[in-house]
Biotite code that builds the C-alpha atoms (Angstrom):
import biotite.structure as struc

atoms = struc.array([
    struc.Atom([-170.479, 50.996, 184.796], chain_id="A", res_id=1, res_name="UNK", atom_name="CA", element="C"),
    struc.Atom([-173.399, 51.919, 183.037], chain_id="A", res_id=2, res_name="UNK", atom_name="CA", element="C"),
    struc.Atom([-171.825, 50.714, 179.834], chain_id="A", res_id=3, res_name="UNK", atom_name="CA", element="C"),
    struc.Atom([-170.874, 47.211, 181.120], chain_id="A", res_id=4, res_name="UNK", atom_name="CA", element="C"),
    struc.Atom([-174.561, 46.489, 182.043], chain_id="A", res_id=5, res_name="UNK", atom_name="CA", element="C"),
    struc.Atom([-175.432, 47.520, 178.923], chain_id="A", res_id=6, res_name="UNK", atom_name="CA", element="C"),
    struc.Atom([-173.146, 44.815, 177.181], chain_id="A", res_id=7, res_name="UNK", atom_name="CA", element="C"),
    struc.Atom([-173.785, 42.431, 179.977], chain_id="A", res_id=8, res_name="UNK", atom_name="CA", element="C"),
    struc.Atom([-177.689, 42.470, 178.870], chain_id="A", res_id=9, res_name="UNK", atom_name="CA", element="C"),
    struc.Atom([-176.687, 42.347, 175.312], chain_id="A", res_id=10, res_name="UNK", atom_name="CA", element="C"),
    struc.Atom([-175.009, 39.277, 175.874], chain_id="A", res_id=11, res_name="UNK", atom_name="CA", element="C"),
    struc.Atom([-177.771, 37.787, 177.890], chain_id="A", res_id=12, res_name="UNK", atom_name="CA", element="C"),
    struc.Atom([-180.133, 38.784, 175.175], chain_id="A", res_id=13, res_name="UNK", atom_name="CA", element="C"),
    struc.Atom([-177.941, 37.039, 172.358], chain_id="A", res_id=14, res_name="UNK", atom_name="CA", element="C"),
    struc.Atom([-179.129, 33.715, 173.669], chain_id="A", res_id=15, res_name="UNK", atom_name="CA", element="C"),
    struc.Atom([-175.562, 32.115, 173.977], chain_id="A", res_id=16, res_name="UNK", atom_name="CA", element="C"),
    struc.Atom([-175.428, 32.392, 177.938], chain_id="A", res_id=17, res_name="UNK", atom_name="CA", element="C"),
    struc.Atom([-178.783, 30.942, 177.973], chain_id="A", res_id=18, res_name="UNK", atom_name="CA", element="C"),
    struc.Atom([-177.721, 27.954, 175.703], chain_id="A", res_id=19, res_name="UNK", atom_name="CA", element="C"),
    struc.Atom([-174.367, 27.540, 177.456], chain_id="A", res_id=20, res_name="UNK", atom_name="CA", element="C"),
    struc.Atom([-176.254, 27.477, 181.091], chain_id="A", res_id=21, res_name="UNK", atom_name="CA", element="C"),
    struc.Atom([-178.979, 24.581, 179.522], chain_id="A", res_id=22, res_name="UNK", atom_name="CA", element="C"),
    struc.Atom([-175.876, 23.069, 178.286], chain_id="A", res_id=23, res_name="UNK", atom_name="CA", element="C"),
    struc.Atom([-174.079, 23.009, 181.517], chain_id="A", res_id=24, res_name="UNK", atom_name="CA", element="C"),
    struc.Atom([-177.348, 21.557, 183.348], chain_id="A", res_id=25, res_name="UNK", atom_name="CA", element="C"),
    struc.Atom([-178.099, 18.977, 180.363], chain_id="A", res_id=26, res_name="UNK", atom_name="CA", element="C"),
    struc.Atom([-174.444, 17.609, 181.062], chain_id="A", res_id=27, res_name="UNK", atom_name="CA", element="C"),
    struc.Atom([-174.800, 17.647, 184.827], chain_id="A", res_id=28, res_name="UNK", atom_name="CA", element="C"),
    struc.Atom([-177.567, 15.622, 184.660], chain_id="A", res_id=29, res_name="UNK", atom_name="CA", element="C"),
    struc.Atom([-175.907, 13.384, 181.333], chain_id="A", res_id=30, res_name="UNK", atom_name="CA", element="C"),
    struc.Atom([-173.159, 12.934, 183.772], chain_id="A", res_id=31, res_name="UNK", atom_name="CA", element="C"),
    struc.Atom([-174.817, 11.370, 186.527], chain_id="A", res_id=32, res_name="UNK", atom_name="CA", element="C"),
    struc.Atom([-176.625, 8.767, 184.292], chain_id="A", res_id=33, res_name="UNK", atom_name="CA", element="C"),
    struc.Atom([-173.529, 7.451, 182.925], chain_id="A", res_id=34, res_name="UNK", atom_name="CA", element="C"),
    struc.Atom([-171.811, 7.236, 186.535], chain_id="A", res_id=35, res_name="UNK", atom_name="CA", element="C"),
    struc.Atom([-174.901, 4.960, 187.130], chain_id="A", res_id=36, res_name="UNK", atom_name="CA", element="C"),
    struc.Atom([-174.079, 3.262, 184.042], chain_id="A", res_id=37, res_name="UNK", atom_name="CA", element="C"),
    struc.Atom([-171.087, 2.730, 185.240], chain_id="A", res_id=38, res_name="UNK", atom_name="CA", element="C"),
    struc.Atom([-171.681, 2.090, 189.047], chain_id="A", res_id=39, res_name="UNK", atom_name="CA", element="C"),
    struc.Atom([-174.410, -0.186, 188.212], chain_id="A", res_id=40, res_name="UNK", atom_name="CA", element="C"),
    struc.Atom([-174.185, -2.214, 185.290], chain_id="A", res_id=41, res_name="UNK", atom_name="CA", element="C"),
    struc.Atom([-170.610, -1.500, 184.005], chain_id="A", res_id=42, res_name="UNK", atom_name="CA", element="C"),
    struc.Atom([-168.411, -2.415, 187.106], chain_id="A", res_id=43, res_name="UNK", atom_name="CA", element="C"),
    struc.Atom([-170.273, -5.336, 187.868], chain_id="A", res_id=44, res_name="UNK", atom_name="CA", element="C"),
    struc.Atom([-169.752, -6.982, 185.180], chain_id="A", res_id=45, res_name="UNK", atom_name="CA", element="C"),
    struc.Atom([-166.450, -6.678, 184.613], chain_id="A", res_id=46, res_name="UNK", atom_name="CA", element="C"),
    struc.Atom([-166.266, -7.911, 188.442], chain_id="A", res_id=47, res_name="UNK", atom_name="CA", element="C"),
    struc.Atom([-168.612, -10.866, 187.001], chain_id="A", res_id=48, res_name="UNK", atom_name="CA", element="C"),
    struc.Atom([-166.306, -11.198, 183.774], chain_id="A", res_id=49, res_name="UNK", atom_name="CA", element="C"),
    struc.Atom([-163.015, -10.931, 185.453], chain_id="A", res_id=50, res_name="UNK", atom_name="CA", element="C"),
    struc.Atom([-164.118, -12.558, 189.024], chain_id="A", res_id=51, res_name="UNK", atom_name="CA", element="C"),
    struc.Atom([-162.902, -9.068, 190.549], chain_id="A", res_id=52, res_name="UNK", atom_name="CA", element="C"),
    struc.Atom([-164.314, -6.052, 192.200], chain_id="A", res_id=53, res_name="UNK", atom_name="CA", element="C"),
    struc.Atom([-163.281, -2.823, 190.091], chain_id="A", res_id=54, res_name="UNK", atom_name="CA", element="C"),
    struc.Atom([-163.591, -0.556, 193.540], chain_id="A", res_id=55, res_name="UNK", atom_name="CA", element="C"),
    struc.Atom([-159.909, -1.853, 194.719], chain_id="A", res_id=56, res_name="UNK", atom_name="CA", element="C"),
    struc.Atom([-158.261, 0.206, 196.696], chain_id="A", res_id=57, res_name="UNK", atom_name="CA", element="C"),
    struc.Atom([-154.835, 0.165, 198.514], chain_id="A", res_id=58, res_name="UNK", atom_name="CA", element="C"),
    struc.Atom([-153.675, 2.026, 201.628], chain_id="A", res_id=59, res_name="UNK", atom_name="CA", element="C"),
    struc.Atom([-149.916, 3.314, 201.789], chain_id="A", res_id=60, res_name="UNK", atom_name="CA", element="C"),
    struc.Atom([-149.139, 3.665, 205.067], chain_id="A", res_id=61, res_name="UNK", atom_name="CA", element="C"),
    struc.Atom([-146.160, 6.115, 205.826], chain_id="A", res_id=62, res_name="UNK", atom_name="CA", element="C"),
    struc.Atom([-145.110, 6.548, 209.900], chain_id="A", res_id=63, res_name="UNK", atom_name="CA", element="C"),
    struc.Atom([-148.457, 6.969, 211.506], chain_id="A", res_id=64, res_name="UNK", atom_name="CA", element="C"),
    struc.Atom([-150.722, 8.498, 208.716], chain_id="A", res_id=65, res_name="UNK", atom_name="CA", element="C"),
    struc.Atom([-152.032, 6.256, 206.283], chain_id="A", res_id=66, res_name="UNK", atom_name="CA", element="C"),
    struc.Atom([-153.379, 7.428, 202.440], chain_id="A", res_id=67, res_name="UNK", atom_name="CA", element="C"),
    struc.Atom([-155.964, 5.546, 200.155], chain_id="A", res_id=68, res_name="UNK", atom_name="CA", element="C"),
    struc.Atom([-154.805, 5.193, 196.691], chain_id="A", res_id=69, res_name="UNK", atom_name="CA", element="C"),
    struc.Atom([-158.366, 3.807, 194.654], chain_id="A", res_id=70, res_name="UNK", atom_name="CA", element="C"),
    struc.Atom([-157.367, 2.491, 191.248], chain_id="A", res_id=71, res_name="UNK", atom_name="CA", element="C"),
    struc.Atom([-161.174, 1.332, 190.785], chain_id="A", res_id=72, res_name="UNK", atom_name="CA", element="C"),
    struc.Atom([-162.200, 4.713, 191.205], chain_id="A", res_id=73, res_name="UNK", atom_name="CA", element="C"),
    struc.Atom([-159.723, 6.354, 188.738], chain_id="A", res_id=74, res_name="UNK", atom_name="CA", element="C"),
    struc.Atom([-160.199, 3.298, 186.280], chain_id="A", res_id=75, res_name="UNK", atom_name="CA", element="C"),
    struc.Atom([-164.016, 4.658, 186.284], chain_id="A", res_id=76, res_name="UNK", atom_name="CA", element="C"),
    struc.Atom([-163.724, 8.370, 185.756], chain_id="A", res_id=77, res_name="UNK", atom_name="CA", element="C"),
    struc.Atom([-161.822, 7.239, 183.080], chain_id="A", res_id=78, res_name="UNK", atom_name="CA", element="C"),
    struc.Atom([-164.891, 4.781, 180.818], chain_id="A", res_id=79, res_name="UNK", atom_name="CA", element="C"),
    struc.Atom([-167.162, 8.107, 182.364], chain_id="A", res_id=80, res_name="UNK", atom_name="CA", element="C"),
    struc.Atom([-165.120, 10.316, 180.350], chain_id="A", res_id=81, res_name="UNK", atom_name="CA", element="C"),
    struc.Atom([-164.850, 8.257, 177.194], chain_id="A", res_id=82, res_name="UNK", atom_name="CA", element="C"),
    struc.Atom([-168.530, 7.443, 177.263], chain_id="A", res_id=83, res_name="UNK", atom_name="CA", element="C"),
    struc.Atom([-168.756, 11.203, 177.627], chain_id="A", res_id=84, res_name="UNK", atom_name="CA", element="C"),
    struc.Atom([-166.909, 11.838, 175.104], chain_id="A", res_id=85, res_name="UNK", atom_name="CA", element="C"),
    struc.Atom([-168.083, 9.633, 172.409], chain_id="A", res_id=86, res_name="UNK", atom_name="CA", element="C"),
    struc.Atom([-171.610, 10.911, 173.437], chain_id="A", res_id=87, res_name="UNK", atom_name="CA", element="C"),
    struc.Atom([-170.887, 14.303, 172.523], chain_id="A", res_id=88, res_name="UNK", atom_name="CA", element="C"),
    struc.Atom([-168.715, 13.341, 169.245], chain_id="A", res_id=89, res_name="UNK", atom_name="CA", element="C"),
    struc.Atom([-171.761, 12.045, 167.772], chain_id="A", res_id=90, res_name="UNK", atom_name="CA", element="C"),
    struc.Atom([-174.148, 14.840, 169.038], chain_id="A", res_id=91, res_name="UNK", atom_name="CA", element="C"),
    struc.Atom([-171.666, 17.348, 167.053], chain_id="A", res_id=92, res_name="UNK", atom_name="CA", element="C"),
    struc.Atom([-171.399, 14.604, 164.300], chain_id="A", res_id=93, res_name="UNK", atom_name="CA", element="C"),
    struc.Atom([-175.061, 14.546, 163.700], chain_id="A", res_id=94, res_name="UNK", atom_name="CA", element="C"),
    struc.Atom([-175.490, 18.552, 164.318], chain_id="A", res_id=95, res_name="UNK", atom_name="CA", element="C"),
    struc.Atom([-173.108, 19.536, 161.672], chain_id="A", res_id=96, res_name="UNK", atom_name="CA", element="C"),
    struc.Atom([-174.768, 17.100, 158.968], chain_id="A", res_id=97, res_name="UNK", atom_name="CA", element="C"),
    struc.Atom([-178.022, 18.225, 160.164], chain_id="A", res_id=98, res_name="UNK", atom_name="CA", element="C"),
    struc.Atom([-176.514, 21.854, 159.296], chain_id="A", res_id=99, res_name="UNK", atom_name="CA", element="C"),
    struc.Atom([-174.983, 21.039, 156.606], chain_id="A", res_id=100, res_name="UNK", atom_name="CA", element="C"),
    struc.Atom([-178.189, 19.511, 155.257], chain_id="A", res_id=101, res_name="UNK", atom_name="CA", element="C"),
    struc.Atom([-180.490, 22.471, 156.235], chain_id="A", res_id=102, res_name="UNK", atom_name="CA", element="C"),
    struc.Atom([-177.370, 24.835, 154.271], chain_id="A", res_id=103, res_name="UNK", atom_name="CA", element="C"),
    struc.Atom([-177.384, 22.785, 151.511], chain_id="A", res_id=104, res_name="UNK", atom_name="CA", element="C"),
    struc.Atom([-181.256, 22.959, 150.842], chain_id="A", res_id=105, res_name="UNK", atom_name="CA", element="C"),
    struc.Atom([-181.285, 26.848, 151.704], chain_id="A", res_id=106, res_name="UNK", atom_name="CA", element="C"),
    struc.Atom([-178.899, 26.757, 148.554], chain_id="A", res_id=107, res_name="UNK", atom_name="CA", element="C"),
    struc.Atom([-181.432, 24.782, 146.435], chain_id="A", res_id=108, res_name="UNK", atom_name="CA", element="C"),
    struc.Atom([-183.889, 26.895, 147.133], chain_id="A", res_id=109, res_name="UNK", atom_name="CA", element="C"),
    struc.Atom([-182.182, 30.462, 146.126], chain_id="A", res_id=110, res_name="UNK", atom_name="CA", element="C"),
    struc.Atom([-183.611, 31.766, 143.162], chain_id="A", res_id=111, res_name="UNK", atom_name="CA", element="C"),
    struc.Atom([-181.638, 31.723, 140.057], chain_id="A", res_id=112, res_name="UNK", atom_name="CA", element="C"),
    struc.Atom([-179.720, 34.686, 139.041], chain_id="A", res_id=113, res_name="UNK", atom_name="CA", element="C"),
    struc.Atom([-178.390, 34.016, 135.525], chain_id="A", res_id=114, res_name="UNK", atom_name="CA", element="C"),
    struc.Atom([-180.046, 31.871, 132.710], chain_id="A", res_id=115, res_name="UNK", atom_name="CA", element="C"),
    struc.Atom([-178.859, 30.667, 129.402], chain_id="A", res_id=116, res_name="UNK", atom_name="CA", element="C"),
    struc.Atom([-179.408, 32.756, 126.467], chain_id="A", res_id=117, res_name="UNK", atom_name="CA", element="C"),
    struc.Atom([-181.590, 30.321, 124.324], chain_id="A", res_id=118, res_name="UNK", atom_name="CA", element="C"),
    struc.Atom([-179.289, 31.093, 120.969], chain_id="A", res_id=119, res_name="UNK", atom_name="CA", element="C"),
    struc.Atom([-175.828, 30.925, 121.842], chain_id="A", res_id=120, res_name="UNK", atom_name="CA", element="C"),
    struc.Atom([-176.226, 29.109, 125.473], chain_id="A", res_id=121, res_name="UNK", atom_name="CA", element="C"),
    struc.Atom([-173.932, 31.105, 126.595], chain_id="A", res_id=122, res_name="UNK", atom_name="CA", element="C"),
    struc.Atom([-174.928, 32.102, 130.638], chain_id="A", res_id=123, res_name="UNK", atom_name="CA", element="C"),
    struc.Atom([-176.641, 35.943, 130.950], chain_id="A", res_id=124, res_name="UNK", atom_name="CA", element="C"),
    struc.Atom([-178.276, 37.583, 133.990], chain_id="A", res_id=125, res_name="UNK", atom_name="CA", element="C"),
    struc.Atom([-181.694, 36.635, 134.091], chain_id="A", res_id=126, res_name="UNK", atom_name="CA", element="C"),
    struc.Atom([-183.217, 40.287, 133.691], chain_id="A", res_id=127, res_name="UNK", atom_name="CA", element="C"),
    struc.Atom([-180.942, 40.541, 130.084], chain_id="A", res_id=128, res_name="UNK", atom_name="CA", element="C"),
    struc.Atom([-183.587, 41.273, 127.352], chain_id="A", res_id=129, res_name="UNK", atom_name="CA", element="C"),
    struc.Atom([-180.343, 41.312, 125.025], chain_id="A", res_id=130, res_name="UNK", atom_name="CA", element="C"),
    struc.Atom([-177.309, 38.478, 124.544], chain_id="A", res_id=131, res_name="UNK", atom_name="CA", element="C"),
    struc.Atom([-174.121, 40.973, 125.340], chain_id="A", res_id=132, res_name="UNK", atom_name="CA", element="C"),
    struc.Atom([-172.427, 37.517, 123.708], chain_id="A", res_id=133, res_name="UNK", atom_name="CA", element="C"),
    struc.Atom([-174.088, 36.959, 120.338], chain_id="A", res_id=134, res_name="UNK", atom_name="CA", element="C"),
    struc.Atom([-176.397, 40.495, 120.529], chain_id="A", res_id=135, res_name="UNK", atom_name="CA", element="C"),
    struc.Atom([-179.558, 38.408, 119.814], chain_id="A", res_id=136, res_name="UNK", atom_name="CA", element="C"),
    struc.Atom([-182.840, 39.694, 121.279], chain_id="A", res_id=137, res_name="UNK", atom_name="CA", element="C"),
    struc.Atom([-183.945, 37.521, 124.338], chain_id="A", res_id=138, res_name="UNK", atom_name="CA", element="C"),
    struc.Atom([-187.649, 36.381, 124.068], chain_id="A", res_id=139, res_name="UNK", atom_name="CA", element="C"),
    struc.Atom([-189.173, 37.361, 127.302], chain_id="A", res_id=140, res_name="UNK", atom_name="CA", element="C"),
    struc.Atom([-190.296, 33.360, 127.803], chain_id="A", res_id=141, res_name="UNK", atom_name="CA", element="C"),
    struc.Atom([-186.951, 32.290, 127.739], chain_id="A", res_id=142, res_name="UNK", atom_name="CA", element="C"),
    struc.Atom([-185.164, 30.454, 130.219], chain_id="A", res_id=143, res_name="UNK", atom_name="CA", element="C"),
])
């Protein structure tokens, strides 16, 4: 027991619980503003556009228990999801080129490890006083 609490605090410590949890919450809280988009401003005017309420609804009604079937409902969880979705495509979209951006300058700014002998061009390790190619003596000014 001892050694699961051990791991459990480990993973707690990582950070990734803690990012997953503020992701959870920040999507919570995306989702609700785009049900509003949707509630408010969306459905509206596609009942302005189309002269029709979106909310339409049908009851089936089987001996003497009747069921609601809401098409306007589903059709909405539906433009929530792909507004969702394409939301978060272009967060990850602009994350990775942000990474890949931050990678690529990390790159740029490794220090070199080889340089060209300055006699026969050929490509040495940078702490080679001596060409193992031609044999010629590297100047210590060389580059």
């Amino acid at each position: 027991m001892k050694k699961f609490l051990t791991e459990f605090k480990e993973f707690i410590a990582k950070g990734n619980a803690l990012e997953l949890a503020v992701g959870v919450i920040i999507g919570g809280a995306f989702g609700a503003i785009v049900n509003a988009l949707i509630d408010n401003i969306i459905n509206p005017l596609i009942a302005c556009i189309g002269g029709t309420d979106i909310g339409f609804a049908f009851e089936i009604i089987k001996g003497n228990e009747a069921t609601k079937v809401d098409i306007g409902a589903f059709i909405s969880a539906i433009l929530n999801f792909i507004i969702i979705a394409f939301i978060v495509f272009c967060i990850i979209k602009s994350a990775n080129k942000a990474r890949e951006k931050a990678s690529k300058k990390k790159e740029d700014e490794e220090e070199p490890t080889t340089k060209a002998c300055p006699f026969c061009k050929s490509e040495i390790a940078i702490e080679a006083t001596k060409c193992p190619h031609c044999t010629s003596d590297i100047p210590e000014e060389a580059e």
